[in-house]
CHARMM internal coordinates of N, CA and C (Angstrom, degrees):
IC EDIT
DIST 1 N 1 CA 1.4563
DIST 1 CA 1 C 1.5272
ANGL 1 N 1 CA 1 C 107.53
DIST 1 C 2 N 1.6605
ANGL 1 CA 1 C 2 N 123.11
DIHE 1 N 1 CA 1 C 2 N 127.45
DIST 2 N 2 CA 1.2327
ANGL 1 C 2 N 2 CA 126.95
DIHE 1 CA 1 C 2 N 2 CA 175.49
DIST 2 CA 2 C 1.7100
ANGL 2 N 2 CA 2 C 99.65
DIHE 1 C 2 N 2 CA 2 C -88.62
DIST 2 C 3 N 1.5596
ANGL 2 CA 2 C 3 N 101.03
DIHE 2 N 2 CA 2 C 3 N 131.68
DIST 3 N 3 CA 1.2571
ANGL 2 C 3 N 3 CA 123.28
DIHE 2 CA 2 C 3 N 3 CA 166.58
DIST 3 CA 3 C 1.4770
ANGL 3 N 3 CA 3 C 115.43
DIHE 2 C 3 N 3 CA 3 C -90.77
DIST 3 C 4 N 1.5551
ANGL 3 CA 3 C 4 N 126.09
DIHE 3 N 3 CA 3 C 4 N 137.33
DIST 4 N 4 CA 1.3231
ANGL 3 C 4 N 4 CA 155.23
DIHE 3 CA 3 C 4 N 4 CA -134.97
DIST 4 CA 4 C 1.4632
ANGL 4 N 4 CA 4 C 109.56
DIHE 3 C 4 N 4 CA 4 C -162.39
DIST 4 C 5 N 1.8526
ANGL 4 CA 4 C 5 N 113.11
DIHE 4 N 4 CA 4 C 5 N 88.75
DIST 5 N 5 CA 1.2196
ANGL 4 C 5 N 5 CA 98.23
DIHE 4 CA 4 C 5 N 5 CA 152.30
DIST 5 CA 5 C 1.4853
ANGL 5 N 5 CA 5 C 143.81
DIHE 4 C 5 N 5 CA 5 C -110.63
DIST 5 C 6 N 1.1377
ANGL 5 CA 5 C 6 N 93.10
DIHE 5 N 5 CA 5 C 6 N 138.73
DIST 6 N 6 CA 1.9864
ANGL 5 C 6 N 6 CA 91.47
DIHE 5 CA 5 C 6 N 6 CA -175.51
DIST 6 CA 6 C 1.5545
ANGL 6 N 6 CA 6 C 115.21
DIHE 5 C 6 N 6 CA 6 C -94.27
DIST 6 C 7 N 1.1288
ANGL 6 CA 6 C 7 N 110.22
DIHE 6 N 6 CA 6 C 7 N 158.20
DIST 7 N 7 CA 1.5556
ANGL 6 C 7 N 7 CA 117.08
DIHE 6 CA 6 C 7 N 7 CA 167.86
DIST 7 CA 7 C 1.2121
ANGL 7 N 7 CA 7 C 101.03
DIHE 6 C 7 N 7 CA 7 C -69.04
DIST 7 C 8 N 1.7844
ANGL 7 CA 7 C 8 N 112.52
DIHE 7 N 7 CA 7 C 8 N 161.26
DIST 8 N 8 CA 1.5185
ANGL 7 C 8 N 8 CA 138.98
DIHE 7 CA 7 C 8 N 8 CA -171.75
DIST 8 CA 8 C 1.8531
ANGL 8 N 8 CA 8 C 104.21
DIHE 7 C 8 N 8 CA 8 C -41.53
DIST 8 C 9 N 0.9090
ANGL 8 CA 8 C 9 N 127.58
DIHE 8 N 8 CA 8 C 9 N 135.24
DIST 9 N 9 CA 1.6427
ANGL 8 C 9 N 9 CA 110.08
DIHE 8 CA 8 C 9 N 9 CA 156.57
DIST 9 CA 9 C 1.3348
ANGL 9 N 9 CA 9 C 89.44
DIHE 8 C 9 N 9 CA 9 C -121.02
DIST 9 C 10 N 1.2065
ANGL 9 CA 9 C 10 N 109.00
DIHE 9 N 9 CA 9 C 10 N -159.71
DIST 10 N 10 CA 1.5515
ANGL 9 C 10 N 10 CA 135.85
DIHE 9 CA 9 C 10 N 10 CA -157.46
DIST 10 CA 10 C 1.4685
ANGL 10 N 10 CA 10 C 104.56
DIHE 9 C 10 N 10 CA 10 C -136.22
DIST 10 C 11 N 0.9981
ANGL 10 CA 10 C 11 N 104.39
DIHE 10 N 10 CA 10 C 11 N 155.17
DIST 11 N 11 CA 1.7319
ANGL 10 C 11 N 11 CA 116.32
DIHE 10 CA 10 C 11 N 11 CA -168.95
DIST 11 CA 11 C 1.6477
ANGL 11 N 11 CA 11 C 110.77
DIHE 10 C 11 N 11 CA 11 C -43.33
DIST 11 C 12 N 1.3861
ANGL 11 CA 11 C 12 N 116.41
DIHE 11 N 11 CA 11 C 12 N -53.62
DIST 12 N 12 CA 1.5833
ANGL 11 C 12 N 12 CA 115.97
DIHE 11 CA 11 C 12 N 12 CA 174.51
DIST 12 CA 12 C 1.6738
ANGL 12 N 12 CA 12 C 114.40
DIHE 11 C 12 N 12 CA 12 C -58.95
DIST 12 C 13 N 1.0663
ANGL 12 CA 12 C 13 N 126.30
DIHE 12 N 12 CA 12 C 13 N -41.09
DIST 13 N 13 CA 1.2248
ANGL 12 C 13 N 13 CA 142.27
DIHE 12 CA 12 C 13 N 13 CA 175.99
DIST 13 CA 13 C 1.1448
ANGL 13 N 13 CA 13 C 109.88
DIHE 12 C 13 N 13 CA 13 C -59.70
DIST 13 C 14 N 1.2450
ANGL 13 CA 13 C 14 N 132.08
DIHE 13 N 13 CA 13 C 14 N -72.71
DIST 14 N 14 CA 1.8485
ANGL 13 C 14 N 14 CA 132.30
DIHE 13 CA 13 C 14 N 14 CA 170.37
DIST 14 CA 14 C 1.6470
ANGL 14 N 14 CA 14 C 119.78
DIHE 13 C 14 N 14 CA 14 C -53.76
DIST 14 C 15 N 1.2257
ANGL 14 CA 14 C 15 N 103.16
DIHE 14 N 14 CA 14 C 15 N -29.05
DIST 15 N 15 CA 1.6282
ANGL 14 C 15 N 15 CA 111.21
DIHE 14 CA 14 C 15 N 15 CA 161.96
DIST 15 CA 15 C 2.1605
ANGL 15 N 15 CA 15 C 116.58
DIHE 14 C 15 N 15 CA 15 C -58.35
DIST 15 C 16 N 1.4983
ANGL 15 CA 15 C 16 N 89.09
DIHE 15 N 15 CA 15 C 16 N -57.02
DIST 16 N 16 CA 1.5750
ANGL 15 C 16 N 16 CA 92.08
DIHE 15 CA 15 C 16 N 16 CA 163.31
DIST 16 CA 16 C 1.0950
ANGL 16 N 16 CA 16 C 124.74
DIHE 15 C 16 N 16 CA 16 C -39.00
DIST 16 C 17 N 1.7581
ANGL 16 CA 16 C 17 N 111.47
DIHE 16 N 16 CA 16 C 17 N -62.55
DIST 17 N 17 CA 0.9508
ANGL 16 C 17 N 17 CA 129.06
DIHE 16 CA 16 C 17 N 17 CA -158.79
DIST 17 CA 17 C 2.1002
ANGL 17 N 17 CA 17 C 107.99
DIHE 16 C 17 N 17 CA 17 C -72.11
DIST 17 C 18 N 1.0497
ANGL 17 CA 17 C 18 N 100.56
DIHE 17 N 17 CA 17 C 18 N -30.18
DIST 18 N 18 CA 1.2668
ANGL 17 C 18 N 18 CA 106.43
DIHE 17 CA 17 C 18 N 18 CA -179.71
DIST 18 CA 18 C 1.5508
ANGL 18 N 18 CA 18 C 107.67
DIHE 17 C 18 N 18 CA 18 C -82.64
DIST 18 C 19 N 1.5229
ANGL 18 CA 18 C 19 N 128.59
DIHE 18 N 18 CA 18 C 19 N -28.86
DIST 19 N 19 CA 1.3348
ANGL 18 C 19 N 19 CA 109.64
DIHE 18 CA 18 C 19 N 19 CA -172.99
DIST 19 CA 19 C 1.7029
ANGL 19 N 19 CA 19 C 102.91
DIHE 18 C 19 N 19 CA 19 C -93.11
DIST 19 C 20 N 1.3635
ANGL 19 CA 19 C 20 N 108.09
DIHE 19 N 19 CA 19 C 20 N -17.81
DIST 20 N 20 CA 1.8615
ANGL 19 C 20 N 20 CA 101.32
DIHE 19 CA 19 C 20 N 20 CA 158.96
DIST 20 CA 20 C 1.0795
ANGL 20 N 20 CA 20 C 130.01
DIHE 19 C 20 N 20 CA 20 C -52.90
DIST 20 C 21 N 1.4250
ANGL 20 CA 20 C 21 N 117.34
DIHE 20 N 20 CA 20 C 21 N -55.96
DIST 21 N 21 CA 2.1216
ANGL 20 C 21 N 21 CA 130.68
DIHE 20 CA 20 C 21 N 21 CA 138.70
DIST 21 CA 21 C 1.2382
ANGL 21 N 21 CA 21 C 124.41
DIHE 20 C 21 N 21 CA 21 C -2.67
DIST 21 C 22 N 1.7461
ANGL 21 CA 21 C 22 N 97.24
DIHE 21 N 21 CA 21 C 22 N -64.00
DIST 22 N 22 CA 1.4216
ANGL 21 C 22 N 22 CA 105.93
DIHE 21 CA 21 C 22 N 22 CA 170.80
DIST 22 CA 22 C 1.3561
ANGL 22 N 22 CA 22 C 119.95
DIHE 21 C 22 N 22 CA 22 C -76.12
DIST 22 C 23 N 1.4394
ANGL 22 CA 22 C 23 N 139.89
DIHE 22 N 22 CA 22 C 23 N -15.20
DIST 23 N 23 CA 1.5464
ANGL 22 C 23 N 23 CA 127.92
DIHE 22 CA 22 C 23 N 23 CA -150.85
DIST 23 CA 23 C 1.4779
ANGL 23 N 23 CA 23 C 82.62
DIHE 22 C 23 N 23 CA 23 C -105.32
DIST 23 C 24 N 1.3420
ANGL 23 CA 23 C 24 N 130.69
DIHE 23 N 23 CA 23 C 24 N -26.22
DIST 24 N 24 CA 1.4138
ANGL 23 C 24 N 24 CA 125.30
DIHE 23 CA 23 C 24 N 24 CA -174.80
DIST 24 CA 24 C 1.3459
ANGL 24 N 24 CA 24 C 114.84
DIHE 23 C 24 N 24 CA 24 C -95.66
DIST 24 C 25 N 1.5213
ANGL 24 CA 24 C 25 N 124.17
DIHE 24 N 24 CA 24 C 25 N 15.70
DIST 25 N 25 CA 1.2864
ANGL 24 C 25 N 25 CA 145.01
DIHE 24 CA 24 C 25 N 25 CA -169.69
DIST 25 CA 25 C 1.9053
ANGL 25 N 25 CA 25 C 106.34
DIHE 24 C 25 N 25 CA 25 C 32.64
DIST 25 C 26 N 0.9869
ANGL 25 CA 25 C 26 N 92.22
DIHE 25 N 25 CA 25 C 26 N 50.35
DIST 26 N 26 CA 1.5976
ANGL 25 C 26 N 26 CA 95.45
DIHE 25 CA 25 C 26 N 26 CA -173.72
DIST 26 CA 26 C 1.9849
ANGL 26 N 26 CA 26 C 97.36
DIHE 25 C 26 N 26 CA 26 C -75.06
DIST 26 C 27 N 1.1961
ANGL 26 CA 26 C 27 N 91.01
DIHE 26 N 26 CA 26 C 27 N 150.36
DIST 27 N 27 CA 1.8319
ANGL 26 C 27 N 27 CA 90.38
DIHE 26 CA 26 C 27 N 27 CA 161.64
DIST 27 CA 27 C 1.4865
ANGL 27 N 27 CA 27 C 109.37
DIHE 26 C 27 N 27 CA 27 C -105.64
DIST 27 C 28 N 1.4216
ANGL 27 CA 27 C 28 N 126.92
DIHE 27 N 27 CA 27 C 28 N 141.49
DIST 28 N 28 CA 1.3146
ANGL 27 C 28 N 28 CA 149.77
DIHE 27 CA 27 C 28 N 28 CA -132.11
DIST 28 CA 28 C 1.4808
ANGL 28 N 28 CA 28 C 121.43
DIHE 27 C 28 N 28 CA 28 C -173.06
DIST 28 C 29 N 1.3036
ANGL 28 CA 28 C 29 N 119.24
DIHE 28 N 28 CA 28 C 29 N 110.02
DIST 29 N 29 CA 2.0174
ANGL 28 C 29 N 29 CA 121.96
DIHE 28 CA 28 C 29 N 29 CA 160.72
DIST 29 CA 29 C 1.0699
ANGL 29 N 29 CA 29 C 114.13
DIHE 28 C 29 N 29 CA 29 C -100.44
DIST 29 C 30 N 0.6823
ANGL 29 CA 29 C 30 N 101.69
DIHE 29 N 29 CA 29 C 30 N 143.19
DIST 30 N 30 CA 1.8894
ANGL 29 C 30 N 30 CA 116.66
DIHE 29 CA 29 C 30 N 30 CA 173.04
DIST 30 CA 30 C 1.9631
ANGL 30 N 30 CA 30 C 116.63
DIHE 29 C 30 N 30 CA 30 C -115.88
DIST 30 C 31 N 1.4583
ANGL 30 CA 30 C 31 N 94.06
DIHE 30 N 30 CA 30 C 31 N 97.66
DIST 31 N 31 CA 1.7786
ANGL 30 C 31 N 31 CA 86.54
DIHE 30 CA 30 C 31 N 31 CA -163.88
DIST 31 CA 31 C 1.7285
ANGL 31 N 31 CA 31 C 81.17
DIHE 30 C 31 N 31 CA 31 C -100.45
DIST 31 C 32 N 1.3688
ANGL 31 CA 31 C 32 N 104.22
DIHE 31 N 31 CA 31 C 32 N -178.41
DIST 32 N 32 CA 1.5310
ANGL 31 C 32 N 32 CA 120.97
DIHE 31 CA 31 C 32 N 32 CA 175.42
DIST 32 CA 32 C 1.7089
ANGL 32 N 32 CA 32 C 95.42
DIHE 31 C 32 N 32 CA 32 C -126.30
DIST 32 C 33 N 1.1552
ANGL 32 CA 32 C 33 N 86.19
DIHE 32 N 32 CA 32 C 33 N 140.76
DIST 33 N 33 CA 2.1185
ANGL 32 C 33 N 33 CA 96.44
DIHE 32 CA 32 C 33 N 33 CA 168.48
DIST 33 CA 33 C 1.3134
ANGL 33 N 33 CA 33 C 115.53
DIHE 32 C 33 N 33 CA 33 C -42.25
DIST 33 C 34 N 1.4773
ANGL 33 CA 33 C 34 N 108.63
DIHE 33 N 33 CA 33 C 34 N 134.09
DIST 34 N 34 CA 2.0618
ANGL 33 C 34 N 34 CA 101.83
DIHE 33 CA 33 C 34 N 34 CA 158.70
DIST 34 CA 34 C 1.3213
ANGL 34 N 34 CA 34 C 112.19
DIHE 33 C 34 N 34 CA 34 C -35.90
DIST 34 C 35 N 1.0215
ANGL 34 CA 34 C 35 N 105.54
DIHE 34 N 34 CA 34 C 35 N -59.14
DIST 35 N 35 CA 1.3559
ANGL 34 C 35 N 35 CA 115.10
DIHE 34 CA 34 C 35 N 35 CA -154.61
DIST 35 CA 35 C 1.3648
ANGL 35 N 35 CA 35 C 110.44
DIHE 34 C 35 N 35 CA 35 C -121.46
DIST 35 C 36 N 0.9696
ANGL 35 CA 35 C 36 N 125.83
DIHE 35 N 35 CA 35 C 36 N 146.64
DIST 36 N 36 CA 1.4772
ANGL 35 C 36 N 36 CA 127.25
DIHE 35 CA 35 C 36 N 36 CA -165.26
DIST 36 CA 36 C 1.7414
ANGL 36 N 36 CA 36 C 99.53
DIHE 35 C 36 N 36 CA 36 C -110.28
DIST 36 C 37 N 1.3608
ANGL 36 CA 36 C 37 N 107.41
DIHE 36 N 36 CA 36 C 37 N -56.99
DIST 37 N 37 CA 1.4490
ANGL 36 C 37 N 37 CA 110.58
DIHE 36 CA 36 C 37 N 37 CA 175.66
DIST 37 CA 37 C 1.7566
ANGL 37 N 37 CA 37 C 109.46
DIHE 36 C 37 N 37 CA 37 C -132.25
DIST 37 C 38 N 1.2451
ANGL 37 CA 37 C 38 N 119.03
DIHE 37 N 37 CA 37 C 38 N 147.85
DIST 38 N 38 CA 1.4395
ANGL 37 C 38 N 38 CA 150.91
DIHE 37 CA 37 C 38 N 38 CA 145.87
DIST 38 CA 38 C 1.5531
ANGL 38 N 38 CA 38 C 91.88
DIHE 37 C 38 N 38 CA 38 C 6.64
DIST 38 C 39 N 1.0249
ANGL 38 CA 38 C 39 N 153.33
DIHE 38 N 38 CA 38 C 39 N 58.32
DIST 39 N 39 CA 2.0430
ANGL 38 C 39 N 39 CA 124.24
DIHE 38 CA 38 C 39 N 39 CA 167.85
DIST 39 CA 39 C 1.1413
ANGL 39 N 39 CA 39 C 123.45
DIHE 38 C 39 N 39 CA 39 C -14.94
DIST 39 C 40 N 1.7134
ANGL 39 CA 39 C 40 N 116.70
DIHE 39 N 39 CA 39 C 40 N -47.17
DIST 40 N 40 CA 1.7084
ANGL 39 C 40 N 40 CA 133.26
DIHE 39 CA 39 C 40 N 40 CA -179.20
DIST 40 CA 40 C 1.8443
ANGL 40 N 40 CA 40 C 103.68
DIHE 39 C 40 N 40 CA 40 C -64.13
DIST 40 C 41 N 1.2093
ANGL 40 CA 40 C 41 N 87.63
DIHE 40 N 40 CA 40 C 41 N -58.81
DIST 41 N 41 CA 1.9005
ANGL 40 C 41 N 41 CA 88.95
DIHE 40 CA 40 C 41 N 41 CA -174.74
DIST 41 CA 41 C 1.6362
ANGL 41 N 41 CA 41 C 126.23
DIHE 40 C 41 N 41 CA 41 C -63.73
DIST 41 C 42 N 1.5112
ANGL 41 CA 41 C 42 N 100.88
DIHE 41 N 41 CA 41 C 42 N -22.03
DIST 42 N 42 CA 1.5450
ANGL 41 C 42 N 42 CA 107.46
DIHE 41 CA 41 C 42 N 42 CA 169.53
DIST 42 CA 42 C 1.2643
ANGL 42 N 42 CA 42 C 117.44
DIHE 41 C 42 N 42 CA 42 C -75.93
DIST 42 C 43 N 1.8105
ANGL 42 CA 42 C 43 N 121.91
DIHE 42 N 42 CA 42 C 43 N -37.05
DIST 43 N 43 CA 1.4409
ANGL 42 C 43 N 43 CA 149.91
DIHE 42 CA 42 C 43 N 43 CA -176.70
DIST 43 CA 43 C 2.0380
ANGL 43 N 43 CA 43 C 94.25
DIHE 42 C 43 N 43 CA 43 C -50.32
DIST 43 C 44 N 1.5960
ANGL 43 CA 43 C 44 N 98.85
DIHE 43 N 43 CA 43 C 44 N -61.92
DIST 44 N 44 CA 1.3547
ANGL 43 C 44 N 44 CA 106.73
DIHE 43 CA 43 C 44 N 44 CA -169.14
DIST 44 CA 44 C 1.8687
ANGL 44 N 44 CA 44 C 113.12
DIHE 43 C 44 N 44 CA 44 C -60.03
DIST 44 C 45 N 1.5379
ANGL 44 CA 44 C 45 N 107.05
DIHE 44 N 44 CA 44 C 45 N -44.48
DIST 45 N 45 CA 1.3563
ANGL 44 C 45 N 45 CA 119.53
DIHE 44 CA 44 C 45 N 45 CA 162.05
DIST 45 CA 45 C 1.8766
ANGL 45 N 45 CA 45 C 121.09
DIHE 44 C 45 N 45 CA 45 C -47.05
DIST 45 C 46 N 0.8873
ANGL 45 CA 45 C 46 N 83.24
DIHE 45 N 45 CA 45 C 46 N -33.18
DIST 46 N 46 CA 1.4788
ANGL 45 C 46 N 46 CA 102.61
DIHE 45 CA 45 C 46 N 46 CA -178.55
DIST 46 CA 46 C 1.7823
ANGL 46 N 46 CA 46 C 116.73
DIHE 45 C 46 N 46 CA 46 C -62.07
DIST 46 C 47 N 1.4678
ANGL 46 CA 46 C 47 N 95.76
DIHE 46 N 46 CA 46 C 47 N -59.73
DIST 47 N 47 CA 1.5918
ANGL 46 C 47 N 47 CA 127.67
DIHE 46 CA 46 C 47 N 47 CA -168.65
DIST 47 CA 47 C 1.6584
ANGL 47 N 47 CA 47 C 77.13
DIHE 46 C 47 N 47 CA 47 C -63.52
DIST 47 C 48 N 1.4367
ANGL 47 CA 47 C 48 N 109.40
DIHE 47 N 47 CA 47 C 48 N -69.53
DIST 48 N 48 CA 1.6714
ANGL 47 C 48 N 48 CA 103.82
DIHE 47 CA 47 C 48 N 48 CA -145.53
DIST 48 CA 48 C 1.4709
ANGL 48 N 48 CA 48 C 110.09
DIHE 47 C 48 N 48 CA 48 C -66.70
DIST 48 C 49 N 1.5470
ANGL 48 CA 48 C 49 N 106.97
DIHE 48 N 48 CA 48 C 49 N -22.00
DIST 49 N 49 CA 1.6752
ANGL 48 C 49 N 49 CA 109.60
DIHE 48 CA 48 C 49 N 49 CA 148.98
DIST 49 CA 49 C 1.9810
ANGL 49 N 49 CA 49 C 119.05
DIHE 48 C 49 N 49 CA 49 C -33.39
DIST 49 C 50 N 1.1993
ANGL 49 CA 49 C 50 N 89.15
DIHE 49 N 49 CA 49 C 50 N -71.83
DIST 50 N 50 CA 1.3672
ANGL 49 C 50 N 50 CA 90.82
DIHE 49 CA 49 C 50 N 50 CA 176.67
DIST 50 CA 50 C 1.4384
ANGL 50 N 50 CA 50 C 144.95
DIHE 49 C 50 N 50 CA 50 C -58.39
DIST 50 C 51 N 1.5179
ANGL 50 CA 50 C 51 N 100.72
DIHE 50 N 50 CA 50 C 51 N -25.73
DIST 51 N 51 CA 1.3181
ANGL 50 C 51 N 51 CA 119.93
DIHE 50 CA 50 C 51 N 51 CA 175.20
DIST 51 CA 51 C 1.3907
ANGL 51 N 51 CA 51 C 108.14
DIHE 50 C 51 N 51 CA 51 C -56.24
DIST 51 C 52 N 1.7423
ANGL 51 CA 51 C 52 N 103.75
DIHE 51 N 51 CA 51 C 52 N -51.90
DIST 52 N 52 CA 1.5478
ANGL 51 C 52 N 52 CA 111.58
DIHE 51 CA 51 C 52 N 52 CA -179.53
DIST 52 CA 52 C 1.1764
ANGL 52 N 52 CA 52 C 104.04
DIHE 51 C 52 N 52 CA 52 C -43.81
DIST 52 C 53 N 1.4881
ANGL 52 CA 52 C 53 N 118.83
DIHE 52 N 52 CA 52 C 53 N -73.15
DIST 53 N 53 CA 1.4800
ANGL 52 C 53 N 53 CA 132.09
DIHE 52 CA 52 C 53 N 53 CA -175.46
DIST 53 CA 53 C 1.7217
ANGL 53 N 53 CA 53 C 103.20
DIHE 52 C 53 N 53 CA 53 C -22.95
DIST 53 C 54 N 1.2802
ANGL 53 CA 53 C 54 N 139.76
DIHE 53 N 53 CA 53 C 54 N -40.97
DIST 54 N 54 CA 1.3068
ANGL 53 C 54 N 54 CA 120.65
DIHE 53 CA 53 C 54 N 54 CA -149.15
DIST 54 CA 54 C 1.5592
ANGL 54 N 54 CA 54 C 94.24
DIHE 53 C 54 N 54 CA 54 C -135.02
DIST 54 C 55 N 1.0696
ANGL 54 CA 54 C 55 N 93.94
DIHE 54 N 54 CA 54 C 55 N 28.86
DIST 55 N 55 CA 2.0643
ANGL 54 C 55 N 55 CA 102.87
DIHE 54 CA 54 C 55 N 55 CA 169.79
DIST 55 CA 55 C 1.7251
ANGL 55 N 55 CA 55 C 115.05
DIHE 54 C 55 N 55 CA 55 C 66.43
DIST 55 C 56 N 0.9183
ANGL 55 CA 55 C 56 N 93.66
DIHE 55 N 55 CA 55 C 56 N 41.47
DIST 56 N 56 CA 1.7553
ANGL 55 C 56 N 56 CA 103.54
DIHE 55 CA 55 C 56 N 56 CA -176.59
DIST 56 CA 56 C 1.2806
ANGL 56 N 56 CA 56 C 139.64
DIHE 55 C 56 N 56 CA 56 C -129.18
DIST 56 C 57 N 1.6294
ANGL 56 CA 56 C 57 N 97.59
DIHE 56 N 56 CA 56 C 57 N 50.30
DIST 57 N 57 CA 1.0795
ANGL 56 C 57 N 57 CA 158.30
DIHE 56 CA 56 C 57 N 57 CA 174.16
DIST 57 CA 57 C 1.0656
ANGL 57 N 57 CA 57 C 133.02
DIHE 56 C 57 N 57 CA 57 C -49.61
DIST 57 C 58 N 1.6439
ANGL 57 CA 57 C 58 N 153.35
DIHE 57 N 57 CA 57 C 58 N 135.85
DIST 58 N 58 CA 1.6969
ANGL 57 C 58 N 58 CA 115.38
DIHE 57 CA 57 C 58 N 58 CA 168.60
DIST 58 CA 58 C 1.7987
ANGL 58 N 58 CA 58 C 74.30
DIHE 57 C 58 N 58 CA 58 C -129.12
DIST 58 C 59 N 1.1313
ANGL 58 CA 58 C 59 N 113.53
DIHE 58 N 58 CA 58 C 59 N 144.52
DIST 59 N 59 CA 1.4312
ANGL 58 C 59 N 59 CA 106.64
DIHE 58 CA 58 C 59 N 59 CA 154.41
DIST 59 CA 59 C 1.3241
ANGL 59 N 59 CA 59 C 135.54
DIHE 58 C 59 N 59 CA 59 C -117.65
DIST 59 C 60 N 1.0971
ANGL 59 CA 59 C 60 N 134.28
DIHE 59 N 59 CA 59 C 60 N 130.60
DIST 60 N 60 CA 1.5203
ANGL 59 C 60 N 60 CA 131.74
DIHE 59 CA 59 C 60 N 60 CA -149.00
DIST 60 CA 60 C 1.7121
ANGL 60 N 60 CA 60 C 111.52
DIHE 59 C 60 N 60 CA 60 C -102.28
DIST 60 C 61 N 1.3102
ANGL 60 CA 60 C 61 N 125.05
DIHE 60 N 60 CA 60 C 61 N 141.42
DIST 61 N 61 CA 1.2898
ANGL 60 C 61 N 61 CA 114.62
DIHE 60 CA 60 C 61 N 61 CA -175.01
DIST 61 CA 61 C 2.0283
ANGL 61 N 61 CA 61 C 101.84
DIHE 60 C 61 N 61 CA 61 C -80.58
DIST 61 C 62 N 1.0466
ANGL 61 CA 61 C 62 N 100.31
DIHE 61 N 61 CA 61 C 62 N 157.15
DIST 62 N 62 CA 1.8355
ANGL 61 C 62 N 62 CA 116.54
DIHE 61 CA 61 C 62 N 62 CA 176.38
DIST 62 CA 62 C 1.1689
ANGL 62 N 62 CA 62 C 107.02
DIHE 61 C 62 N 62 CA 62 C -55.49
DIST 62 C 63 N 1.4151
ANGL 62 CA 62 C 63 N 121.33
DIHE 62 N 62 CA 62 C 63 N -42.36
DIST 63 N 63 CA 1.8838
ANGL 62 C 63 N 63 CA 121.60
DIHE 62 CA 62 C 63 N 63 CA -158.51
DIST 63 CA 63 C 1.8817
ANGL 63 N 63 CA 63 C 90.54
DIHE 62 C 63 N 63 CA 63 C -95.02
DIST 63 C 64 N 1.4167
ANGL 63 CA 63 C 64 N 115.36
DIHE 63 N 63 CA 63 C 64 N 0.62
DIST 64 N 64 CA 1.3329
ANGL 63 C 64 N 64 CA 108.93
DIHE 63 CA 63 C 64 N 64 CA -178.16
DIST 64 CA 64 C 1.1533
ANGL 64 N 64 CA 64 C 115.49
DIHE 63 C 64 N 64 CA 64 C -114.96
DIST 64 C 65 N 1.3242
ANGL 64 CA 64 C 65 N 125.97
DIHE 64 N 64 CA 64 C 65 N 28.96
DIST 65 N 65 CA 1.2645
ANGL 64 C 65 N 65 CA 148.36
DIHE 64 CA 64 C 65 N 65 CA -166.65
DIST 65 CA 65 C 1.6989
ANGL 65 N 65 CA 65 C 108.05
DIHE 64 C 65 N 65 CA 65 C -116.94
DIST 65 C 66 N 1.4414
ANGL 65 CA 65 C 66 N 126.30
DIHE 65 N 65 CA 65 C 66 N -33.56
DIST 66 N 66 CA 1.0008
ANGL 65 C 66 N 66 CA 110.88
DIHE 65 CA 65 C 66 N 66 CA 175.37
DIST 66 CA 66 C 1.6796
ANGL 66 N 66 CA 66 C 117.91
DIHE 65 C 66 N 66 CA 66 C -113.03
DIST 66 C 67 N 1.5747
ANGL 66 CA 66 C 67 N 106.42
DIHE 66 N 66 CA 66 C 67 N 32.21
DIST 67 N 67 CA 1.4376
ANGL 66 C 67 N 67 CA 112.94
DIHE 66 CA 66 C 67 N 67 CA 165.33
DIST 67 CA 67 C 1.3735
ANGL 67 N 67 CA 67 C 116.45
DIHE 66 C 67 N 67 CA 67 C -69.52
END
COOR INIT
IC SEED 1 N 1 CA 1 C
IC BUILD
């Protein structure tokens, strides 16, 4: 069996895609990712969530951004 991965679709889209599968009697799995997202990169998203939350912040001027 040749494996085929596609990017995310959406419910109408994987429905298509699955009854084309079927009309051509193809054989076909459908796994989902380990992992959906990063643990580390959400953790960091997370933190810097919070930082905001409690004013801990640095804010940088615009014209000091491309020194």
């Amino acid at each position: 069996m040749t494996t085929v991965t596609f990017p995310r679709f959406d419910y109408v889209q994987r429905a298509q895609l699955l009854a084309y599968l079927n009309k051509n009697k193809w054989d076909f799995n459908i796994s989902e990712p380990e992992e959906k997202y990063n643990p580390e990169f959400v953790a960091k998203i997370q933190e810097s969530r919070e930082q905001e939350r409690n004013g801990q912040t640095v804010k940088i001027k615009t014209e000091d951004l491309w020194k």
